[in-house]
Every structure is written in structure tokens, then in C-alpha cells.
N, C-alpha and C positions, 0 to 999 in steps of 0.2 A: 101421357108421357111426352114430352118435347125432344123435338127433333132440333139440335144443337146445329148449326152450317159449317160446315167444314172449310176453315179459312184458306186458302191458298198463299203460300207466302214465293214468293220468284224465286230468293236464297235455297231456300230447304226444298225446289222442286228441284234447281240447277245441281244439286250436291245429289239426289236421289237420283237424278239422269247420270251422273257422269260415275257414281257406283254400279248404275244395272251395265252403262257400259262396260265399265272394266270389268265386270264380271262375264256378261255373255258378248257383248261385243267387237272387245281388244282380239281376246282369242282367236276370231276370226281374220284380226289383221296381221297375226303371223301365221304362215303356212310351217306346217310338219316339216324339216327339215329333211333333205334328201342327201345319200349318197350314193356313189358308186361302188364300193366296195361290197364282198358276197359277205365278207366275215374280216376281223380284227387279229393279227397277231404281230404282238411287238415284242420286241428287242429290248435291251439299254441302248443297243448301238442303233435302231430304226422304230422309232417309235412318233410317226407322225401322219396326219390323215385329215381329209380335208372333208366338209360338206356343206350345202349351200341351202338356203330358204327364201321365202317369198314374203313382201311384208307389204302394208300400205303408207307408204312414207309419211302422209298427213295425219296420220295416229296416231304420233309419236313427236313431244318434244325436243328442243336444239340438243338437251346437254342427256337424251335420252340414249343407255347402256346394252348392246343384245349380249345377252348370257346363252352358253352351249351347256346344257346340265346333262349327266350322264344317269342313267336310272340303276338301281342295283340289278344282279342275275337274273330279278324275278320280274324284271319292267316297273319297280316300284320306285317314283320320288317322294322323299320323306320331305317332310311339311316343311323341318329346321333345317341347316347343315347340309344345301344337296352339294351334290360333288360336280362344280363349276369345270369344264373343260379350258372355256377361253372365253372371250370376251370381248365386243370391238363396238365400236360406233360409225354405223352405217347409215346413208342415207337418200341412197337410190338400191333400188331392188332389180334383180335379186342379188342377195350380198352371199357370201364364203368366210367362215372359218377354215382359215387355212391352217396347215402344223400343227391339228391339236395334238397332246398324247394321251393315253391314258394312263391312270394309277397301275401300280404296281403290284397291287394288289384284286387285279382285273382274273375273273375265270368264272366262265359260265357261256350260257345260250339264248339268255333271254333279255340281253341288255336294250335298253330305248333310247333313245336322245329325244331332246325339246328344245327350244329355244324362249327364254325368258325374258322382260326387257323393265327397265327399271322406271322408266317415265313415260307414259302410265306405267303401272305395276302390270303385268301382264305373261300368259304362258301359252305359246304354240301347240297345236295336237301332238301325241308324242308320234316318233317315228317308226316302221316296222321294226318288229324285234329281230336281234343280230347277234350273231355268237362271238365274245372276245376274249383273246388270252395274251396275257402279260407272260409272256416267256424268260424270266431270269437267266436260266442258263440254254445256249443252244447251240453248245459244241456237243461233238459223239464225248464218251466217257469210257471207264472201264471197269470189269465185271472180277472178282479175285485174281489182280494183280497181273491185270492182262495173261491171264491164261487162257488158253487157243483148246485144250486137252483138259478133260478132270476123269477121274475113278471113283467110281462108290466099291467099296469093299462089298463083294458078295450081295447077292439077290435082296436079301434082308437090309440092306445101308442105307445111307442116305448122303448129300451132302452138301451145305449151304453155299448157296449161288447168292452172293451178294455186291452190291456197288461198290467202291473200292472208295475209300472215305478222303478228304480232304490231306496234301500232303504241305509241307512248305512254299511247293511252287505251283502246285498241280490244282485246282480249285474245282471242286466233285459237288455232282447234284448234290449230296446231302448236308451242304452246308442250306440249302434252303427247304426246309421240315416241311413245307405244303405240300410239295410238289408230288405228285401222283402217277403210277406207273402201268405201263401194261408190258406182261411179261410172253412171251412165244415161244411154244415147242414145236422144231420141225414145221414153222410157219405159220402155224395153227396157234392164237391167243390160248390164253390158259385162263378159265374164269378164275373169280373173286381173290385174284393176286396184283395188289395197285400199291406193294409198301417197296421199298430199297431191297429187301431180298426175297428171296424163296425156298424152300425146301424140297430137295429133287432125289426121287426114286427110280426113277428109271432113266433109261438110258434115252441118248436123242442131241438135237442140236437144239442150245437155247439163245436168246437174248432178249435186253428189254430195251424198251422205247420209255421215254417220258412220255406220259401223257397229258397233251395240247389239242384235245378235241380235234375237230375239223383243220386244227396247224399241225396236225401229227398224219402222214403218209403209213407211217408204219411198214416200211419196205427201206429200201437201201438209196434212197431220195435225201432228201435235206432236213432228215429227220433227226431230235436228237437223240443217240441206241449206243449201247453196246458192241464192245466184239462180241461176234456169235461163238460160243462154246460149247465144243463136244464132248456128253458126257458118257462114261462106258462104264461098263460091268467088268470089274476085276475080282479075280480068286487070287492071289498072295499078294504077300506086302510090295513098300520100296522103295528104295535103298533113296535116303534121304538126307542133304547136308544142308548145314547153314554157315552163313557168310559174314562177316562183318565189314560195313563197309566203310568203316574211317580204322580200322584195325582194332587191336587189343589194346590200346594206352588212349582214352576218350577225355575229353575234356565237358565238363558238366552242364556248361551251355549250351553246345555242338553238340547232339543228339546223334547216335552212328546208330544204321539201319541193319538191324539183323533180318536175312535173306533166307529163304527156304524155295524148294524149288516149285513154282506156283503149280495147281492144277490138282490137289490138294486140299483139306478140311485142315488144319491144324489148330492145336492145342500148346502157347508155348509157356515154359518154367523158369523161375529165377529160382535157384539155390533148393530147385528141387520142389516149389511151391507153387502152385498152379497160378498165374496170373490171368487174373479176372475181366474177360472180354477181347482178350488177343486169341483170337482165333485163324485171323488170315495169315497169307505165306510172310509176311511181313509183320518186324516189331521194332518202333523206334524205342530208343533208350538213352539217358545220361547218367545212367545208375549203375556201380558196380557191382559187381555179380556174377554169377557161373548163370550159363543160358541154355536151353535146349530148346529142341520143335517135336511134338509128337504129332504124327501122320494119322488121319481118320480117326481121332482118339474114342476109342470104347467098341473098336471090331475086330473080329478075326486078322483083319489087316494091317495091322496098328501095327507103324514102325517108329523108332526113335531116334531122332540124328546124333550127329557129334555133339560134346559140349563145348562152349566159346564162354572162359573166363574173360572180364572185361575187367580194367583197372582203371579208375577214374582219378585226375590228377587232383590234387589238396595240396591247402596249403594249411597250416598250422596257424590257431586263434585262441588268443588268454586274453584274460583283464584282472586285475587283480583285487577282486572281489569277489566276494559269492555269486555263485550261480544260480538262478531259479531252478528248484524252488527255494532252496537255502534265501534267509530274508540278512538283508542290510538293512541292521540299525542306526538309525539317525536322531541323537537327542536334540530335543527341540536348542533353535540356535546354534548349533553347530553342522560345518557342511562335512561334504563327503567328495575327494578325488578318485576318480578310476583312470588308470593308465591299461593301454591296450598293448601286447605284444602280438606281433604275427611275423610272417616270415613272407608274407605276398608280395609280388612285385609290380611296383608303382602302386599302395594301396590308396585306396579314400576312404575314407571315415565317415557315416553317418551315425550319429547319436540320437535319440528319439525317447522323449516322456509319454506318460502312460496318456493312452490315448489320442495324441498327438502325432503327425505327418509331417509335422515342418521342424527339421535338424534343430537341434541346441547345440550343436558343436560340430566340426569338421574333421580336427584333430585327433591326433590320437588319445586324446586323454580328453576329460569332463571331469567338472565339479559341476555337486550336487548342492546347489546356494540354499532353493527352498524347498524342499524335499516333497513329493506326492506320491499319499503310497501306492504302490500296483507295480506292474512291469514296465521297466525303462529297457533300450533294445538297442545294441550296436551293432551295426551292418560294415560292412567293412567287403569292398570288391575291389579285387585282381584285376589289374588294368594291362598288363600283358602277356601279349602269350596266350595263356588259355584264362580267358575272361569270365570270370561266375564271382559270387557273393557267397560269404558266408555270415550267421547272425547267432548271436549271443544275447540273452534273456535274462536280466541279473533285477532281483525284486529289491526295493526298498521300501523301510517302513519307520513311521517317526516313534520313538523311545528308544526306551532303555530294553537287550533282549536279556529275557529272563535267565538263570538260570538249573531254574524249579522246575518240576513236570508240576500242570496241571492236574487237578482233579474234579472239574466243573466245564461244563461246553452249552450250548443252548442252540442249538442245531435248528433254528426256525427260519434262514434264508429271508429273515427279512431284514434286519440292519447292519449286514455284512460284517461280523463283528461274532468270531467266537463261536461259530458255526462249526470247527471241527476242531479234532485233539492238533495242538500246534504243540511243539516239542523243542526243546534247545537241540541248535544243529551237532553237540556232541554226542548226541543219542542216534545219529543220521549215519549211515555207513552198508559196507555192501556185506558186514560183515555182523552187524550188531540188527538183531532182528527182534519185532516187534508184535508179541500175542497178545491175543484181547479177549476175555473172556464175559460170556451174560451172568450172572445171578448165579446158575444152573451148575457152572462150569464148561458150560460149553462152546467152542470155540467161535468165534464172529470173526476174527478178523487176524492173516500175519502176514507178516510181510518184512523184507530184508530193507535197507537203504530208504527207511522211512519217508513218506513224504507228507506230511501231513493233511492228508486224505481223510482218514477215518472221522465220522462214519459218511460214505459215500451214499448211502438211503437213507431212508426213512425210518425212524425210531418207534416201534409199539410203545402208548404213553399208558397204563391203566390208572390203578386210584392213586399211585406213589413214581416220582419220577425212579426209571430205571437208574440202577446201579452197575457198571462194569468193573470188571478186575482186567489190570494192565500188568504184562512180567515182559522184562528190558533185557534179553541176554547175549551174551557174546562167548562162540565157541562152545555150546552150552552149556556157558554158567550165566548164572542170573546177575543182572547187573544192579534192578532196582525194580521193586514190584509194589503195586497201590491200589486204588480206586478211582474210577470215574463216575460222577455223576451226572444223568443227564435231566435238563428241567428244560422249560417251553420257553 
């Protein structure tokens, strides 16, 4: 076997040295970056911090870049994408990033820094690991409606201690979902309680803290907590009122806050039906209605305030067309006028095609040139006084409208077309109602004020399309009765 000589070429030895370099020995020409800080917590309003490294200036080209790269919680830099702090072009040692911040999305205890440099390519050891947090918010807050006092109804009760949510002016931890809590009884943490509220059975002094790791004191420092709240054991009810704070005559823009007296679980009612997820001593509203507040609802304790009728001011809205779902027909080449009435003062006029967000008209009135079927939409806002919008929904559709009942549908949602029983609008009424019978005789479907809805599911198809009977009556006499066929 021959022994081949191994050419040596100067090119491809100089290119093999200056890669072992930048692999094993750039790295050594920047030092680990140092700082002085024990740990990181920043602000929006303070959020800047310096640290300095060591490098060998001859190791490094003129138009040569140092990068400050930040490692994630776990001290890990990912290969693509790292997260660049700052940036500068230095060329005596030892040099300073000054002012970096960090992301906003910073929490944890195991962050690294490095410094990176673009010519040569090259990456400093990383630095010890250090704990940083991005603090959003870092004013104190408050706990059900600034209440200082709360009651649990009897031994058996309970009753939610929670952050008091965002208001118009007031801006509350839970506008930011990350953010992580530690909650305290009587001084003492409470385990595995880290969400916006808690559920409290006994009695005692509570509050929480945000928690910001080693930037949280968790005492009455510069931490950001709650007022602390005392909760107590109550045996009978009490006496409980609510308030309205823009009065009884609200305007629908201007939300007026109904008041109850904090300290309190509550439960509150519009027109006597429970409204879903108002539970604290407060309810904003723009909705007219009768109100109440129920106190610790579902205990022995349970009391029920006054009721507060609210009356929301309106202004009156016509066009003189049909209203969805009622359809305007439009025979091909001919158009269609709508004139709007209202009674608003200083109104403006927005008119809008289907699917569409930029106006086809301002005025009170539109014509319909080249017609597109679906929902066309006039908005129409109150410009003084008490300032809201109101909107009207009027469908058009190009033909001629029939006016035969159907007896064939094809209810397969796929070429939008015929998919349910559509009916001439004088069969439409609050007074003329509309039964549907299967094969069997039995009922599927009835209903006052038709909408042409039917059938809103799904059809059993077997060996022959289904057959239904339809009966049309008013008053109960029969107006007009048939069949429906339905095919695929």
C-alpha cells in the first residue's frame, strides 16, 4: 500500500488557524462580563443597568461590534435569536455597557449575560447567574373595593378575597395575566395561593403582595400589596344598600356605577336575573334595568338591598325598508333608496355594505346602485348631550321576492343557497305562527314572527329524502298548509 504525502498548502493551513482560533481562542479574548448589582428589578419608569468586561483589543477588527446577550431563566443561549441587550464599539479595555434594560417579559433566577463580538465572530464565558424581574406594575392596589372590614356568614361561610379589577382611571394588577401572587394571614404566607384571589374561611388579617422574587420585601416597604383586611365571623345578616353614582336617567355611553357597601361577597340582578360574574361590592352599567345587590349569597346571612330602576336615554331610529331579517328585493338593474328617520341631535350617518368598513354614504339616505346580497348596516350617532350610536340591519337580495311558500330546501351549507325554509315576509308576524311537522306527525319545529330559520340542525337523510308538513295559522285558524321536501 502506498503512503500518499500530505501536501501542505499556506491558504488552507491560514483558514484552518484562524477557525481553531475563533473557536478556542477569541473566547479567551473577551472576559465574562462583570457587574455590581446583587439582582435586577425594573420598572417602565427605571429600567437601566450597567456592566463592564475585559477584552484583548488586537483581536478584534476596526469595524468590529460587542453584543450584551441576555440568557433565558435557565442560563440558556439559544443558537438563533438571542435576546441582544446593547451594543457598542469599543476599543480600549475594559469597556461598559451602560443603560442596558431588559425585556419585559424578564422573571426568573437564573439569568446569565455574555458578551459577543461580530469581527471575529466570537462569545465571552457567560457571567454568574442572577435573578431578574420585569415589574409592570409597582404601585400598592386594592383588595374588594378597598374594604378595611369583611364578614363570613357563620362558622360554615366563606368569602372571596379578590384584586379589584381594572377601572377607567384606576389601572389593577390584572390587567397583566402573568403576574404572580403571595397571599398572608396574620403575617404568616398562605401556601399554594399565587392567582388574583383567594377563598377565606376563617377569620384573621389578610393581604397580598405581588410576587417579584427577591424585588418583593413582603412587609410594609416598597413592596407592591394590598390594604390589609380584617376578616370576622358574623351570625345575622346586614342591612345593605346600593347607590347610583351618575343617578337614575344614564346615558349609554357614560357607564354609572352601582355601589354597595364594600366588605361584602355580593351577588348582583338586572330585572331579577342573576348577572354572570358581578360579584364585588361594585357594577358598572349603561343598561337600563331594575338592579339589586345580594349580600354573601347562598347563607344563612344573605341579605338583599334596595332596588335602583335605571333609565337609559334613546333616541328614536327608522329607514324605510325592511329590517333584517325581512329581505329587500332588488331586480337585477334596478336600484333601491333608503331614507333614514331619527329624532337625534346633531346626528351622523354611517352606511356600510356587506362586509365592508369604509362608509358608502354619510347622509341620511343611500341608494342601493349595485346591490350585494347579505347585510348592509346604518349606524347613525348622537352627537350631543348624551353621545352613543345606534344601528339598524336591513338585508338585501337581488330578484324578484316570491310570493309562493316553498316546498323544497337543500340544507347542505355548502353554496349558501336554499339552505333553509325562506318564506314571503306576509307570512312573518308576531301574530301569525308557524308549525312543522315530520312524516310521523310530530312536531319539529313552531314558532311566532317567522324568521326563516328552519331547519337550524341537522336533517336524518335515510333511503328517500325526508318529507315535512308545514300549517300557517293565525289566531288559530289555519292560513295555509303543505309540504316540505328536504333532498342533499
Amino acid at each position: 500500500m502506498k503512503n500518499f504525502p500530505f501536501i501542505f498548502n499556506k491558504n488552507v493551513l491560514k483558514h484552518i488557524f484562524i477557525l481553531l482560533i475563533a473557536q478556542f481562542g477569541f473566547s479567551q479574548s473577551i472576559g465574562a462580563p462583570t457587574y455590581t448589582f446583587g439582582f435586577i428589578c425594573a420598572t417602565p419608569t427605571t429600567n437601566y443597568f450597567d456592566c463592564s468586561f475585559t477584552f484583548t483589543p488586537a483581536s478584534f477588527s476596526a469595524g468590529n461590534k460587542f453584543r450584551l446577550e441576555l440568557s433565558d431563566k435557565d442560563g440558556f443561549f439559544p443558537a438563533s435569536n438571542p435576546t441582544i441587550l446593547a451594543e457598542i464599539t469599543a476599543t480600549v479595555s475594559p469597556a461598559t455597557f451602560s443603560n442596558f434594560a431588559i425585556p419585559a417579559n424578564t422573571d426568573g433566577i437564573g439569568y446569565r449575560l455574555r458578551v459577543t463580538s461580530t469581527s471575529p465572530v466570537a462569545a465571552s464565558p457567560s457571567s454568574t447567574p442572577f435573578e431578574a424581574h420585569y415589574m409592570p406594575f409597582d404601585t400598592n392596589f386594592f383588595i374588594n373595593g378597598k374594604a378595611e372590614t369583611i364578614s363570613i356568614c357563620g362558622s360554615n361561610g366563606s368569602v372571596k378575597l379578590e384584586i379589584d379589577p381594572d377601572t377607567p382611571t384606576i389601572r389593577s394588577p390584572r390587567f397583566y395575566p402573568n403576574l404572580k401572587y403571595k397571599w398572608f394571614k396574620d403575617g404568616e404566607i398562605i401556601s399554594n395561593e399565587s392567582t388574583y384571589f383567594i377563598n377565606v374561611t376563617t377569620s384573621g388579617v389578610y393581604r397580598v403582595f405581588i410576587d417579584y422574587g427577591s424585588c418583593s420585601t413582603y412587609d410594609d416597604g416598597q413592596s407592591s400589596k394590598s390594604q390589609p383586611v380584617t376578616v370576622s365571623i358574623a351570625t345575622t345578616s346586614t342591612s345593605v344598600a346600593i347607590t347610583s353614582s351618575k343617578g337614575t336617567n344614564i346615558c349609554p355611553s357614560d357607564p354609572t356605577t352601582l355601589s354597595a357597601t364594600p366588605g361584602y361577597a355580593y351577588q348582583w340582578y338586572k330585572d331579577n336575573a342573576k348577572i354572570t360574574g358581578a360579584t364585588s361590592s361594585t357594577y358598572q352599567t349603561g343598561v337600563a334595568g331594575t338592579y339589586k345587590a345580594v349580600a354573601n349569597p347562598g347563607t344563612a346571612c344573605e341579605s338583599t338591598s334596595n332596588s335602583i330602576t335605571l333609565t337609559a336615554e334613546v333616541f328614536n331610529l327608522d329607514i324605510d325598508a325592511k329590517v333584517s331579517p325581512s329581505i329587500n328585493y332588488i331586480d337585477a338593474g334596478q336600484s333601491l333608496t333608503i331614507t333614514a328617520t331619527t329624532d337625534a341631535v346633531s346626528p351622523t350617518y354611517t352606511w356600510l355594505e356587506p362586509g365592508n368598513t369604509t362608509p358608502v354614504s354619510t347622509t341620511d339616505n343611500y341608494t342601493v346602485v349595485t346591490p350585494i346580497d347579505g347585510d348592509y348596516k346604518l349606524k347613525v350617532r348622537q352627537n350631543s348631550g348624551c353621545v352613543f350610536e345606534k344601528e339598524i340591519i336591513f338585508r338585501v337580495k337581488i330578484g324578484i321576492e316570491s310570493t309562493k311558500l316553498p316546498n323544497l330546501i337543500s340544507p347542505n351549507n355548502k353554496d349558501g343557497a336554499n339552505d333553509t325554509w325562506i318564506i314571503p315576509d306576509q307570512y312573518k308576524s308576531t301574530d301569525i305562527e308557524i308549525l312543522i311537522l315530520d312524516s310521523f306527525g310530530k312536531e319539529v319545529f313552531r314558532k311566532k314572527n317567522y324568521d326563516d330559520s328552519w331547519p337550524s340542525g341537522p336533517i336524518e337523510f335515510k333511503s328517500v329524502n325526508p318529507i315535512f308538513y308545514y300549517v300557517i295559522s293565525k289566531g288559530g285558524t289555519a292560513l295555509k298548509k303543505g309540504s316540505i321536501t328536504v333532498i342533499k
